[in-house]
N, C-alpha and C positions, 0 to 999 in steps of 0.2 A: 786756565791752562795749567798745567801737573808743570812741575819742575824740567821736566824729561821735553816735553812741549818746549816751552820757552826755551831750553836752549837748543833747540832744532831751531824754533823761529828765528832766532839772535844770529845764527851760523850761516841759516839765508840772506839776512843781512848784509852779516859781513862778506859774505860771498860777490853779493850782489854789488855793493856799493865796491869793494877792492877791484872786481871787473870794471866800473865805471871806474875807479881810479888810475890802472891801469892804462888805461885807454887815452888817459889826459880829459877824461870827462868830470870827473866830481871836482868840484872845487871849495864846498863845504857845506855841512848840514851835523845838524842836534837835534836830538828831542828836546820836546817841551817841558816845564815842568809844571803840574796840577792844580795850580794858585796861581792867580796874579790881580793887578787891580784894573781895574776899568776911570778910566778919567771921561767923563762928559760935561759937554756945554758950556758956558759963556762962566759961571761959576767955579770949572772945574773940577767938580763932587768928585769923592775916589768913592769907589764902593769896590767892597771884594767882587769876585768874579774869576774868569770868565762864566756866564748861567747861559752859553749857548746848548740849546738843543744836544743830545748825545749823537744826534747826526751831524752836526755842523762842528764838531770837533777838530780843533786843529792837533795835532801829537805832534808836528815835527813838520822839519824843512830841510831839503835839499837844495843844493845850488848844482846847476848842471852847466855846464860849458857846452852848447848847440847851434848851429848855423841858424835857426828859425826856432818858431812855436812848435813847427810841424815836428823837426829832429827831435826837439824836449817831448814830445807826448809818445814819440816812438822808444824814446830812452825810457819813459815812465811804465812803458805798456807792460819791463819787464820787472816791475815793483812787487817784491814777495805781499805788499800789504793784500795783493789781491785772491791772496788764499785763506785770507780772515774775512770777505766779502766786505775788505777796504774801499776806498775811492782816496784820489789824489785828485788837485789842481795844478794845472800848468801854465806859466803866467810868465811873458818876458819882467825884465828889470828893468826900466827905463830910467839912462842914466842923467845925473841931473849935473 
């Protein structure tokens, strides 16, 4: 993406996400940042990581304030990621 790009995409963003804000919908998200460690098994080995596929990338999270699953994927449907031929998941938080 050219300079001029990115901050068109950055402005959809913010747009996007202050409308949920607005609204009393967002209630917090960050992006990721491009390292991190990976802990597995009964030994708890670190190894750098994450080496997921470049489709199964996670960039970021949002938290959405929604009556159901259903509301959250309708609030999501209007996600600028999907003018980069993004995908998002939608998943309640089950409190513990």
């Amino acid at each position: 993406m050219s300079p001029e790009e990115a901050q068109k995409n950055m402005k959809k963003w913010e747009e996007w996400i202050g409308g949920l804000a607005k609204a009393g919908k967002f209630k917090a998200g960050e992006p990721l940042g491009k390292e991190a460690k990976v802990i597995n098994g009964t030994k708890k080995v670190v190894t750098d990581g994450p080496f997921a596929e470049s489709k199964e990338v996670v960039g970021g999270y949002l938290i959405v304030t929604a009556k159901d699953l259903t509301e959250a994927a309708e609030i999501a449907k209007d996600c600028p990621i999907y003018e980069g031929d993004g995908s998002t998941e939608v998943r309640d938080i089950t409190p513990m």
